[in-house]
N, CA, C, O and CB atoms as a CASP TS submission, in Angstrom:
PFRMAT TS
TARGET T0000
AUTHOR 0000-0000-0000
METHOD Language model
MODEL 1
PARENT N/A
ATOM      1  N   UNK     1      20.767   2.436 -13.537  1.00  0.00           N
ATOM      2  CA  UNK     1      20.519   1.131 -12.978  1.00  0.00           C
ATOM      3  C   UNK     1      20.756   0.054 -14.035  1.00  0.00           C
ATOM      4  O   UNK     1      20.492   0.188 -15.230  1.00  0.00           O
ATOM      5  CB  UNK     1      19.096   1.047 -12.425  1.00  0.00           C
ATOM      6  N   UNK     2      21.321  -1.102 -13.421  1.00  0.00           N
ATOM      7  CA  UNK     2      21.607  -2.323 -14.564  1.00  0.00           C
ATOM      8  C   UNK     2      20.066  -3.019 -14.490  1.00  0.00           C
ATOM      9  O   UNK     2      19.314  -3.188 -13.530  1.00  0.00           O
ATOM     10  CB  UNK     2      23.119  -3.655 -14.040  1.00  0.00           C
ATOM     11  N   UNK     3      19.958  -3.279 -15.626  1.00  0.00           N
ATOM     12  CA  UNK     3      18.397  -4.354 -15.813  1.00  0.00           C
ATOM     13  C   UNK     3      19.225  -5.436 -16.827  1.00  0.00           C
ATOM     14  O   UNK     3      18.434  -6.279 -17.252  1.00  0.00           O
ATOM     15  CB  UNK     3      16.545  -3.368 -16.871  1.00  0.00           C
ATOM     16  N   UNK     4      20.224  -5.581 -17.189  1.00  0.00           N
ATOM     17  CA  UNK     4      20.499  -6.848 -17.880  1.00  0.00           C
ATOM     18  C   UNK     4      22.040  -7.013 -17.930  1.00  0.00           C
ATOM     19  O   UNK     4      22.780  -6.097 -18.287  1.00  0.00           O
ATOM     20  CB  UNK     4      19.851  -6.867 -19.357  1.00  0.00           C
ATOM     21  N   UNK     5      22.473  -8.226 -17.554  1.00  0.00           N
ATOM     22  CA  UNK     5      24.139  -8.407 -17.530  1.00  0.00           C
ATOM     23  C   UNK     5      24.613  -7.674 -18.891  1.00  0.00           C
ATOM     24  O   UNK     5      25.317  -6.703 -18.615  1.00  0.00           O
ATOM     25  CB  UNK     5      24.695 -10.234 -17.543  1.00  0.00           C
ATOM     26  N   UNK     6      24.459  -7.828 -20.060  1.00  0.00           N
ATOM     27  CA  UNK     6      24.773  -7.334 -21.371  1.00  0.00           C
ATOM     28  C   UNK     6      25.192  -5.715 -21.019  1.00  0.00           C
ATOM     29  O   UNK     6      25.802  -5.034 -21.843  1.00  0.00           O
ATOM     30  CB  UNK     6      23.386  -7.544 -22.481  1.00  0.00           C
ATOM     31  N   UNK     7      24.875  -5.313 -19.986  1.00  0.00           N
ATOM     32  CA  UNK     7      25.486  -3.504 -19.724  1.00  0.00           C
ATOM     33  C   UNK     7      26.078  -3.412 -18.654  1.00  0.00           C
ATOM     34  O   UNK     7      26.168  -2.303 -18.125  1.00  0.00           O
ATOM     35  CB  UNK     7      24.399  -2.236 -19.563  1.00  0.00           C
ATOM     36  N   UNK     8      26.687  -4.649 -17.998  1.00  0.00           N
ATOM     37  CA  UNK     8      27.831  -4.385 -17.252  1.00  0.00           C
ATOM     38  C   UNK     8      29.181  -4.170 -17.835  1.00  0.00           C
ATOM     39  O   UNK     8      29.799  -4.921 -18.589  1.00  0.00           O
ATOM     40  CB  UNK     8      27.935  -5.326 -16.449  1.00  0.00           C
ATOM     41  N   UNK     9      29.477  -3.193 -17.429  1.00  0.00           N
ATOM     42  CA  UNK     9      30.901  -2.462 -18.395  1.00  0.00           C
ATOM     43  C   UNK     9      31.533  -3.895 -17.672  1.00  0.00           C
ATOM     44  O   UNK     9      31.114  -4.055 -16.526  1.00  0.00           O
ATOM     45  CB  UNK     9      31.867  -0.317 -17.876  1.00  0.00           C
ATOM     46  N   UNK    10      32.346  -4.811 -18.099  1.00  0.00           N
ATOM     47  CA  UNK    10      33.398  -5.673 -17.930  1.00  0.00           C
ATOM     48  C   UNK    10      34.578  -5.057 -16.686  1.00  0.00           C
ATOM     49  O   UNK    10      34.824  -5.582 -15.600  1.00  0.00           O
ATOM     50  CB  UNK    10      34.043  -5.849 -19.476  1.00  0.00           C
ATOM     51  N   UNK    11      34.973  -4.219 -17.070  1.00  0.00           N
ATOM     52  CA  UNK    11      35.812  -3.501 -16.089  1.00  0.00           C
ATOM     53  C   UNK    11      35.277  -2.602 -14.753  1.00  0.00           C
ATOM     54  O   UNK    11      35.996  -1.784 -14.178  1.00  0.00           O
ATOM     55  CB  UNK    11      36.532  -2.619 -16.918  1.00  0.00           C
ATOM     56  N   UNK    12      33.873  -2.910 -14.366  1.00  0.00           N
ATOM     57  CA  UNK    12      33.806  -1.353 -13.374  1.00  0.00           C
ATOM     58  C   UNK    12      33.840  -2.628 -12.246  1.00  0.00           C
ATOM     59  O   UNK    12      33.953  -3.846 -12.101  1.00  0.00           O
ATOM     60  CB  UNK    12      31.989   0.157 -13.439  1.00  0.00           C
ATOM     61  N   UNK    13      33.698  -1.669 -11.749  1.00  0.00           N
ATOM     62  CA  UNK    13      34.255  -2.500  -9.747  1.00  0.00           C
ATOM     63  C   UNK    13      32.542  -3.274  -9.791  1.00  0.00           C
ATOM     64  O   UNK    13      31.486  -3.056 -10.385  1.00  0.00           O
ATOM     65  CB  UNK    13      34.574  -0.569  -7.505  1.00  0.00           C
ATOM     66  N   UNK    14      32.906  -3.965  -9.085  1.00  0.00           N
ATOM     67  CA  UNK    14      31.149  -4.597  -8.876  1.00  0.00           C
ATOM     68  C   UNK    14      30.745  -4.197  -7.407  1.00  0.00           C
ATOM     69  O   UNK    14      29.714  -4.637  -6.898  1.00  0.00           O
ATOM     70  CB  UNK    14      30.958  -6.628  -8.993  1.00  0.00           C
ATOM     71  N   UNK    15      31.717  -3.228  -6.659  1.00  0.00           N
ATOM     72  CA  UNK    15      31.105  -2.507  -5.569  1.00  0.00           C
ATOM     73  C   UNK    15      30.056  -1.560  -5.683  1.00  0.00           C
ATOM     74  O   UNK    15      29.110  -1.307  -4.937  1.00  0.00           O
ATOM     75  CB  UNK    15      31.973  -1.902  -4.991  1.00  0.00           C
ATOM     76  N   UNK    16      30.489  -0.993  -6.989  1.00  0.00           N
ATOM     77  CA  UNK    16      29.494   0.160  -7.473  1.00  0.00           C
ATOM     78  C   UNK    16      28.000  -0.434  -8.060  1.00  0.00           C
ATOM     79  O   UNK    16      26.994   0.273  -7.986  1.00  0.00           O
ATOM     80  CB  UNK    16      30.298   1.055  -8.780  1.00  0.00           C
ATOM     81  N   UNK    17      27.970  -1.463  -8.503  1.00  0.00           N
ATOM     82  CA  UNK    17      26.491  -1.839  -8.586  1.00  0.00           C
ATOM     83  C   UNK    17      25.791  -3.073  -7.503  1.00  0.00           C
ATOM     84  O   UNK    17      24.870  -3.889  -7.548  1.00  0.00           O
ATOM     85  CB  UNK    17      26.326  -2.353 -10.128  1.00  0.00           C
ATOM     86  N   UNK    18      26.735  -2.686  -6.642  1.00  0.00           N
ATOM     87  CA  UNK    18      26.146  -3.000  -4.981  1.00  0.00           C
ATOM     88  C   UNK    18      26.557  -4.235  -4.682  1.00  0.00           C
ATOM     89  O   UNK    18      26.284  -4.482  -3.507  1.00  0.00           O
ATOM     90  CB  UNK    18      24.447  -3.012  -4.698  1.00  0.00           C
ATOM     91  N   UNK    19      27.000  -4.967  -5.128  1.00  0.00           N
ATOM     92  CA  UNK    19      28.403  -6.209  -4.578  1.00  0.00           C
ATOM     93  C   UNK    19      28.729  -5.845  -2.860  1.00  0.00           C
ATOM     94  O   UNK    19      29.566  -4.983  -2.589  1.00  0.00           O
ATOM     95  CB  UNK    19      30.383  -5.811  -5.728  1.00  0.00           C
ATOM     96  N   UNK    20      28.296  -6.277  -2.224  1.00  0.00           N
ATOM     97  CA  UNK    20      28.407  -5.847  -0.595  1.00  0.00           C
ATOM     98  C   UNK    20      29.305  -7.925  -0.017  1.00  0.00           C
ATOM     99  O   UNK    20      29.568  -8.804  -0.838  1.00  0.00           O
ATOM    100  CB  UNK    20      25.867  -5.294   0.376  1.00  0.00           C
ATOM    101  N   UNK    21      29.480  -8.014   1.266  1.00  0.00           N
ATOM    102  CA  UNK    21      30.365  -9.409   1.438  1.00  0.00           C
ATOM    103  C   UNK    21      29.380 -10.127   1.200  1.00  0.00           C
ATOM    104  O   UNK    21      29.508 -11.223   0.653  1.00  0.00           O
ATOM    105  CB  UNK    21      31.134  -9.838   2.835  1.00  0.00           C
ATOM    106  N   UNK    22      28.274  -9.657   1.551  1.00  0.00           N
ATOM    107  CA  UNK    22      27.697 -10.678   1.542  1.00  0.00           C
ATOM    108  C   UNK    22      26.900 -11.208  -0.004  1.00  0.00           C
ATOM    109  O   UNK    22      26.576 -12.395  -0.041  1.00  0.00           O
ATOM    110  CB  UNK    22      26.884 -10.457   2.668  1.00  0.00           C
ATOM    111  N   UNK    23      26.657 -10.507  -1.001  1.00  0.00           N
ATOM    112  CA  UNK    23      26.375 -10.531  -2.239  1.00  0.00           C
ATOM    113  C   UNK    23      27.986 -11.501  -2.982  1.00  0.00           C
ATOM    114  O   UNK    23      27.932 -12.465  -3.745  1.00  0.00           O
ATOM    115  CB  UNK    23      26.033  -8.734  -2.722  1.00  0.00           C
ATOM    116  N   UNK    24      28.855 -11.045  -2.608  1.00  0.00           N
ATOM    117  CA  UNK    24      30.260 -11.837  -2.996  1.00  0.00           C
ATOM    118  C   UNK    24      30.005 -13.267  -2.838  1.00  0.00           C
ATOM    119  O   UNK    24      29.901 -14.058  -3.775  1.00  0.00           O
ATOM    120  CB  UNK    24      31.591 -11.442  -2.013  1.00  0.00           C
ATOM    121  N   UNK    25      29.886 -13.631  -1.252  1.00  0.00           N
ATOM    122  CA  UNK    25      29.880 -15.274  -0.830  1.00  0.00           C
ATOM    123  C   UNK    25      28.488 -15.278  -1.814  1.00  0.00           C
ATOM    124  O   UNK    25      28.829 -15.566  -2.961  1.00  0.00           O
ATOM    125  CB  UNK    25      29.686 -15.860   1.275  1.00  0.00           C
ATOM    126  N   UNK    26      27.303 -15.090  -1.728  1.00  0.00           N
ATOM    127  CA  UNK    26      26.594 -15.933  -2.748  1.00  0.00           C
ATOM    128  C   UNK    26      26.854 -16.124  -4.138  1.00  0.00           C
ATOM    129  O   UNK    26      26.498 -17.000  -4.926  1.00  0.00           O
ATOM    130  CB  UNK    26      25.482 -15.579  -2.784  1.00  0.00           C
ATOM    131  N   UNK    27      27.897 -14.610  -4.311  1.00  0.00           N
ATOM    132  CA  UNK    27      28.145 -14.590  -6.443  1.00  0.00           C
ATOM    133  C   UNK    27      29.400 -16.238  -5.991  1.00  0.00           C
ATOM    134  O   UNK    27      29.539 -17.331  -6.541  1.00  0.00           O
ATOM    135  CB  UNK    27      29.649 -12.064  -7.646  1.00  0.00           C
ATOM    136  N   UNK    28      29.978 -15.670  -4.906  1.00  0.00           N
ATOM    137  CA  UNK    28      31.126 -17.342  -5.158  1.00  0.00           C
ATOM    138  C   UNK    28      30.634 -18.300  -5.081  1.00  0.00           C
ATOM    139  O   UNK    28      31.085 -19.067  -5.932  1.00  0.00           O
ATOM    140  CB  UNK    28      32.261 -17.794  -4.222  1.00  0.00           C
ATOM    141  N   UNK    29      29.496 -18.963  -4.168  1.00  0.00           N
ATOM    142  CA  UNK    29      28.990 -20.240  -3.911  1.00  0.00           C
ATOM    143  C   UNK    29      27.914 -20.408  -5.266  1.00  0.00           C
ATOM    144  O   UNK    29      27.824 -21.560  -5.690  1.00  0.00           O
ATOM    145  CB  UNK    29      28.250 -20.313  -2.281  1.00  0.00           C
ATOM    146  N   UNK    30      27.003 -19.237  -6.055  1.00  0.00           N
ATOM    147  CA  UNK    30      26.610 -19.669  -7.185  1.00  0.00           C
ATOM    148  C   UNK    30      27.560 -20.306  -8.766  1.00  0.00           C
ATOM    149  O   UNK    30      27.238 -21.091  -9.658  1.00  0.00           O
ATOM    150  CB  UNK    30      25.895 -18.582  -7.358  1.00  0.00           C
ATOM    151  N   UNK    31      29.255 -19.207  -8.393  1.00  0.00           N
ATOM    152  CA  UNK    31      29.971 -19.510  -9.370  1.00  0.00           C
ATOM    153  C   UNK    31      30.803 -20.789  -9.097  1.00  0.00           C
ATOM    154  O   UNK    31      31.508 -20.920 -10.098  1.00  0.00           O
ATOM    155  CB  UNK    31      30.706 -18.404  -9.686  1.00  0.00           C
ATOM    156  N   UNK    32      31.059 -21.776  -8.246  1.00  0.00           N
ATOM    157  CA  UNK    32      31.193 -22.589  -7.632  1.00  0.00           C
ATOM    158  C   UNK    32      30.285 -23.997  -8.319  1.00  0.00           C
ATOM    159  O   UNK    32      30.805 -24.883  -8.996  1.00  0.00           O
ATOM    160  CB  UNK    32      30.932 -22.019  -6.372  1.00  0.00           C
ATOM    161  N   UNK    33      28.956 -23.921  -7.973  1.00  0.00           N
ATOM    162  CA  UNK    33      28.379 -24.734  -8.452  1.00  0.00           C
ATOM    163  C   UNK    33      28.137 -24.527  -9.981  1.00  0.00           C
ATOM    164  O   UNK    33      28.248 -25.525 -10.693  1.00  0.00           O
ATOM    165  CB  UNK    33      27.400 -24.863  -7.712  1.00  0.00           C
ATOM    166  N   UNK    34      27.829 -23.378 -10.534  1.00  0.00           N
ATOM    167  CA  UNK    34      27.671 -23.477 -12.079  1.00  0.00           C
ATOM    168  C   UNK    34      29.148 -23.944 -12.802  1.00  0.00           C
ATOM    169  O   UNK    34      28.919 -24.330 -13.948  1.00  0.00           O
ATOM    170  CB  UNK    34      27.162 -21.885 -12.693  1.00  0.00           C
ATOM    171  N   UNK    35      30.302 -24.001 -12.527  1.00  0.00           N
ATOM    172  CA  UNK    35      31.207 -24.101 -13.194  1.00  0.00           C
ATOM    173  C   UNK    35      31.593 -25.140 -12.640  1.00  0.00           C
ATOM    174  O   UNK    35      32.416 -25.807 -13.268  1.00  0.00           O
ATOM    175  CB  UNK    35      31.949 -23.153 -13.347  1.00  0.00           C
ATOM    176  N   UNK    36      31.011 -25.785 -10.890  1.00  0.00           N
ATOM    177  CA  UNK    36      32.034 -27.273 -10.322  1.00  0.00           C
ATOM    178  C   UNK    36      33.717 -26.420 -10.106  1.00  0.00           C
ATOM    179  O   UNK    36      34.669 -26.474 -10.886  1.00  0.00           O
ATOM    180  CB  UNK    36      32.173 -29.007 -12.083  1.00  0.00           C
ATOM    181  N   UNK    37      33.674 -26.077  -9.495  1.00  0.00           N
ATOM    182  CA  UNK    37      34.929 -25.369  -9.109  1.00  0.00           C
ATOM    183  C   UNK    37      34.581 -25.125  -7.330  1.00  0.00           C
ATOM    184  O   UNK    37      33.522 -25.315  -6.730  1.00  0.00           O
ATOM    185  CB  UNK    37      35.151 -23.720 -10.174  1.00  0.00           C
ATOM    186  N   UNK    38      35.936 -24.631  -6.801  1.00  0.00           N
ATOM    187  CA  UNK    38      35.675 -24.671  -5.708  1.00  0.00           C
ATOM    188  C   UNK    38      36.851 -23.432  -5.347  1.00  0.00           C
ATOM    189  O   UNK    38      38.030 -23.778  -5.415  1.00  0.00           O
ATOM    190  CB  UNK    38      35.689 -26.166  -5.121  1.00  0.00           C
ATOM    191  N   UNK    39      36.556 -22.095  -4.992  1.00  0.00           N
ATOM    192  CA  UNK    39      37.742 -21.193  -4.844  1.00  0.00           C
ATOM    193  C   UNK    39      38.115 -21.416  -3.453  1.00  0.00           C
ATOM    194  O   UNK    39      37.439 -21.625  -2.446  1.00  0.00           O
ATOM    195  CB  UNK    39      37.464 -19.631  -5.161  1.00  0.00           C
ATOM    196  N   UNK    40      39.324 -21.321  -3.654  1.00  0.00           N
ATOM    197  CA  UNK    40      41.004 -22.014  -2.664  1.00  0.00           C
ATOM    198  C   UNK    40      40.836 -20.251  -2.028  1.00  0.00           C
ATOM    199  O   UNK    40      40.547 -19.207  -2.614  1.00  0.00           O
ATOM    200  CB  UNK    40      43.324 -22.640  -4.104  1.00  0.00           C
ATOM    201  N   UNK    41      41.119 -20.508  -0.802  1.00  0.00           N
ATOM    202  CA  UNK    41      41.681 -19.256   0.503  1.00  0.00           C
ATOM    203  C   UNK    41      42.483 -17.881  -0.557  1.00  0.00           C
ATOM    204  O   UNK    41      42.217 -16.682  -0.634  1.00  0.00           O
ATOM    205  CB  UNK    41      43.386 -20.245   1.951  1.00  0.00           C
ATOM    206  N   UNK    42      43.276 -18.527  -1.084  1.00  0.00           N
ATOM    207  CA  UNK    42      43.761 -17.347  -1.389  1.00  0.00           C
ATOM    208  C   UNK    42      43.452 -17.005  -2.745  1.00  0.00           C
ATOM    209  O   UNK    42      44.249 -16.389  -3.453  1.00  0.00           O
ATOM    210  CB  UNK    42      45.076 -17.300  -1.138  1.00  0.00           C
ATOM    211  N   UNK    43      42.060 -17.472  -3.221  1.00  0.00           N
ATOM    212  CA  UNK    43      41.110 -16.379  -4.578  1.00  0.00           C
ATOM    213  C   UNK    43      40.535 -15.622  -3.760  1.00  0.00           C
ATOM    214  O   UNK    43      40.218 -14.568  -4.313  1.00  0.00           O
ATOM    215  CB  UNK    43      39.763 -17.075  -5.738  1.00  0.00           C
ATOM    216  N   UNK    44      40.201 -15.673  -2.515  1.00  0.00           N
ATOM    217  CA  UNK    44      39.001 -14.953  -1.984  1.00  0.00           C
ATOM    218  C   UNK    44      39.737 -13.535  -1.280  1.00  0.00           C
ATOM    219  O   UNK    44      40.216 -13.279  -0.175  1.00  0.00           O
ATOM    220  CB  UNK    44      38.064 -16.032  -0.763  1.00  0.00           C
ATOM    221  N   UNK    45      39.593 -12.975  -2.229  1.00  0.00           N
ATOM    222  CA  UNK    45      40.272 -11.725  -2.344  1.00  0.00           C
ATOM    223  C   UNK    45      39.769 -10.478  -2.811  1.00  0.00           C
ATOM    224  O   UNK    45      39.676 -10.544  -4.037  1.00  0.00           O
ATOM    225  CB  UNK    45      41.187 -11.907  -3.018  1.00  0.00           C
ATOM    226  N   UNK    46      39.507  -9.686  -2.501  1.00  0.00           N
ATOM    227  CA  UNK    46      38.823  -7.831  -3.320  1.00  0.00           C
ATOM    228  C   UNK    46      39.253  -7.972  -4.224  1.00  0.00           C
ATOM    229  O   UNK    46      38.534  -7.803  -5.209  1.00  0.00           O
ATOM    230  CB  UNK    46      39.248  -6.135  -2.888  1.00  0.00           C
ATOM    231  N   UNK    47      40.116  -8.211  -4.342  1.00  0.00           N
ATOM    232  CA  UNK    47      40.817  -7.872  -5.827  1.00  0.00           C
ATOM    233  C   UNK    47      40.214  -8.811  -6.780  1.00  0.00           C
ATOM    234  O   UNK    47      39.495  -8.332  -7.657  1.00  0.00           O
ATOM    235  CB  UNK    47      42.543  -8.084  -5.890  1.00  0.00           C
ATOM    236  N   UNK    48      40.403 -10.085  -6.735  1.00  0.00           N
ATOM    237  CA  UNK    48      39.723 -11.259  -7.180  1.00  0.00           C
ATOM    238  C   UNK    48      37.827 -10.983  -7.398  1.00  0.00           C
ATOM    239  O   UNK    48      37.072 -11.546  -8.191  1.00  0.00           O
ATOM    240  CB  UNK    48      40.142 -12.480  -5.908  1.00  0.00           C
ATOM    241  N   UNK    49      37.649 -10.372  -6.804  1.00  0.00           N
ATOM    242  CA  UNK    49      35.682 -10.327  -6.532  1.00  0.00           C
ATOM    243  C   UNK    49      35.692  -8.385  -7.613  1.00  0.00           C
ATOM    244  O   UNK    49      34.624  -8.089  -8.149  1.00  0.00           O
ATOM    245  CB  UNK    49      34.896 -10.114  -3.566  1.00  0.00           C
ATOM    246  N   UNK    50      36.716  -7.518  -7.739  1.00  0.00           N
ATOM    247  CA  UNK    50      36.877  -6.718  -8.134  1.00  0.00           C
ATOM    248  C   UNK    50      35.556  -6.181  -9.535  1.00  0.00           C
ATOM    249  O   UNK    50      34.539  -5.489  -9.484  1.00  0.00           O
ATOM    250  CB  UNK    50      38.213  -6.989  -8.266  1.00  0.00           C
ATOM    251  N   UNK    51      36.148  -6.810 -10.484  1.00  0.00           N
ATOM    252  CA  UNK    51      35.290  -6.657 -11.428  1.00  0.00           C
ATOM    253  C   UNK    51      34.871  -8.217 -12.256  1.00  0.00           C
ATOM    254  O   UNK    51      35.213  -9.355 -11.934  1.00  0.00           O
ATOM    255  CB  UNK    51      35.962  -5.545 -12.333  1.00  0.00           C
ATOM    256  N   UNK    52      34.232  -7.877 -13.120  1.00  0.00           N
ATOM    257  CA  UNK    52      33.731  -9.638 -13.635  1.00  0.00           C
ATOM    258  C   UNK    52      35.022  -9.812 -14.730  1.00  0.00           C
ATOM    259  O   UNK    52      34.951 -10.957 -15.177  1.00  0.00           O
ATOM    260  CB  UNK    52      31.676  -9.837 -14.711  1.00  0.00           C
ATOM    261  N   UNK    53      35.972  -9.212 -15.216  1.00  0.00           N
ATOM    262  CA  UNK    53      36.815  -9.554 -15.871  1.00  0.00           C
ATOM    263  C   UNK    53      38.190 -10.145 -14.858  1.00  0.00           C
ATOM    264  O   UNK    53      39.013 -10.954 -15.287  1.00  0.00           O
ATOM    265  CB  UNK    53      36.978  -8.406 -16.774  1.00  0.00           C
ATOM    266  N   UNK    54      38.220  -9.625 -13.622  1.00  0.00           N
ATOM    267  CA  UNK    54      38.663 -10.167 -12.428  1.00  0.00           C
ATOM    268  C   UNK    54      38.439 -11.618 -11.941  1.00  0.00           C
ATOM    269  O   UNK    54      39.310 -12.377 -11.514  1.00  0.00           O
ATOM    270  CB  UNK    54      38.180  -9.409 -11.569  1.00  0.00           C
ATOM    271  N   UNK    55      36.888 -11.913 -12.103  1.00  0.00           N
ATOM    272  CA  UNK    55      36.426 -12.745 -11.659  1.00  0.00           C
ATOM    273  C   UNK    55      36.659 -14.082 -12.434  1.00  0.00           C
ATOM    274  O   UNK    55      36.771 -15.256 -12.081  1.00  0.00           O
ATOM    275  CB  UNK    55      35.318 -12.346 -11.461  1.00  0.00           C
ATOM    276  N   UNK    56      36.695 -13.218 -14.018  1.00  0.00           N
ATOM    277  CA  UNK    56      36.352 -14.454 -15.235  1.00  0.00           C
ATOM    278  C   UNK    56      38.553 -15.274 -15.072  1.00  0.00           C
ATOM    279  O   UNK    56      39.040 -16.404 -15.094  1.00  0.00           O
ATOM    280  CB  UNK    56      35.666 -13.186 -17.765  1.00  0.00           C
ATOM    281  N   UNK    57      38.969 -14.220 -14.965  1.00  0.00           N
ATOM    282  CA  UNK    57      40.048 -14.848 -14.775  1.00  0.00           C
ATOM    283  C   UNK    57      40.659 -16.142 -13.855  1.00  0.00           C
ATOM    284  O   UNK    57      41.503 -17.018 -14.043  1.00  0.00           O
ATOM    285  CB  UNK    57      40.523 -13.994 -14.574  1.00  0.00           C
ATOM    286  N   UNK    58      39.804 -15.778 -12.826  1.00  0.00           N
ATOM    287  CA  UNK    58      40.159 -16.408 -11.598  1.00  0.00           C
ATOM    288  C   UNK    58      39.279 -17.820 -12.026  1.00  0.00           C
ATOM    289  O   UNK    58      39.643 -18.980 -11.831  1.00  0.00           O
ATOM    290  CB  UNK    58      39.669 -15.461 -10.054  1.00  0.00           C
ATOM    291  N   UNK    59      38.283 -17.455 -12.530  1.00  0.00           N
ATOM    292  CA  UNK    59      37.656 -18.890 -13.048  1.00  0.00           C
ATOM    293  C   UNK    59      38.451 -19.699 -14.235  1.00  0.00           C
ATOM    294  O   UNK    59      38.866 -20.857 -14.186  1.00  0.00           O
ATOM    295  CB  UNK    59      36.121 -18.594 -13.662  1.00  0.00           C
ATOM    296  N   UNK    60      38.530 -18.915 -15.137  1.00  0.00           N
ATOM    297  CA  UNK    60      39.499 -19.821 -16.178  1.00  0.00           C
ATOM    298  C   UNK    60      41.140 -20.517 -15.230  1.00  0.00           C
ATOM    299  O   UNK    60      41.552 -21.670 -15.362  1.00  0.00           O
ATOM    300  CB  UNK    60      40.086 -18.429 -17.755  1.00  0.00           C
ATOM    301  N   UNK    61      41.781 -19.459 -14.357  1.00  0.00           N
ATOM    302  CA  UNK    61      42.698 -20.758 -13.470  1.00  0.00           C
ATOM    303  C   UNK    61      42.133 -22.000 -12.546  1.00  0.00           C
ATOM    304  O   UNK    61      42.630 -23.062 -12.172  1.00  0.00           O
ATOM    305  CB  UNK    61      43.582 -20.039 -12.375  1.00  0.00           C
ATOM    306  N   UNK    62      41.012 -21.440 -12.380  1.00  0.00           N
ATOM    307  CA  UNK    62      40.144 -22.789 -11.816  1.00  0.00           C
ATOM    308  C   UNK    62      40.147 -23.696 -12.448  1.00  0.00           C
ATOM    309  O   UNK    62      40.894 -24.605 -12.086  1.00  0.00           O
ATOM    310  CB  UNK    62      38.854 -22.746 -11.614  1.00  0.00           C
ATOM    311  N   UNK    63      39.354 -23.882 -13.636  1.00  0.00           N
ATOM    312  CA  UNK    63      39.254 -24.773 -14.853  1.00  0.00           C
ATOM    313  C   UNK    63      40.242 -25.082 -15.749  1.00  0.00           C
ATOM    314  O   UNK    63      40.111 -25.765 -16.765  1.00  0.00           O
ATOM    315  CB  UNK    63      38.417 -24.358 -15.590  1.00  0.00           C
ATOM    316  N   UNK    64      42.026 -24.139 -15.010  1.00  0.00           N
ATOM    317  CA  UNK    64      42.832 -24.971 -16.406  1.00  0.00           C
ATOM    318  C   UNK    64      42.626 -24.431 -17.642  1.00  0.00           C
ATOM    319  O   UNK    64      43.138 -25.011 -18.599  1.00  0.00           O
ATOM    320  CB  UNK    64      42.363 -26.484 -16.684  1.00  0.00           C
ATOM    321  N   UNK    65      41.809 -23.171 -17.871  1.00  0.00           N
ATOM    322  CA  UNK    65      41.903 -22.836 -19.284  1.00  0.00           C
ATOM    323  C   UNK    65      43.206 -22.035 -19.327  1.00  0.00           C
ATOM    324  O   UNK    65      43.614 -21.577 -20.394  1.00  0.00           O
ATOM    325  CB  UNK    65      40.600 -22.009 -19.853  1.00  0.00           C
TER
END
């Protein structure tokens, strides 16, 4: 069991530590407001929600990094 972000392997699927649709729309609408970003139709994707190194990507094209 995870008890602290610091031991999420970067790469594992975030299905496996229970990422379900509906856990997704809240991880997007929380990552949304913490960063002021707003993900466009075609981020919202499995692949995109995949793992948090998936995710971190899709945020840095958000922000232009």
């Amino acid at each position: 069991m995870v008890t602290s972000v610091d031991q999420i392997d970067n790469d594992k699927e975030l299905t496996t530590l229970g990422l379900d649709s509906m856990a997704a729309t809240n991880l997007m609408l929380d990552l949304e407001d913490e960063f002021e970003v707003t993900f466009p139709d075609e981020l919202l994707t499995p692949d995109v929600f995949k793992t948090t190194n998936t995710l971190n990507s899709a945020i840095e094209e958000l922000l232009d990094l």
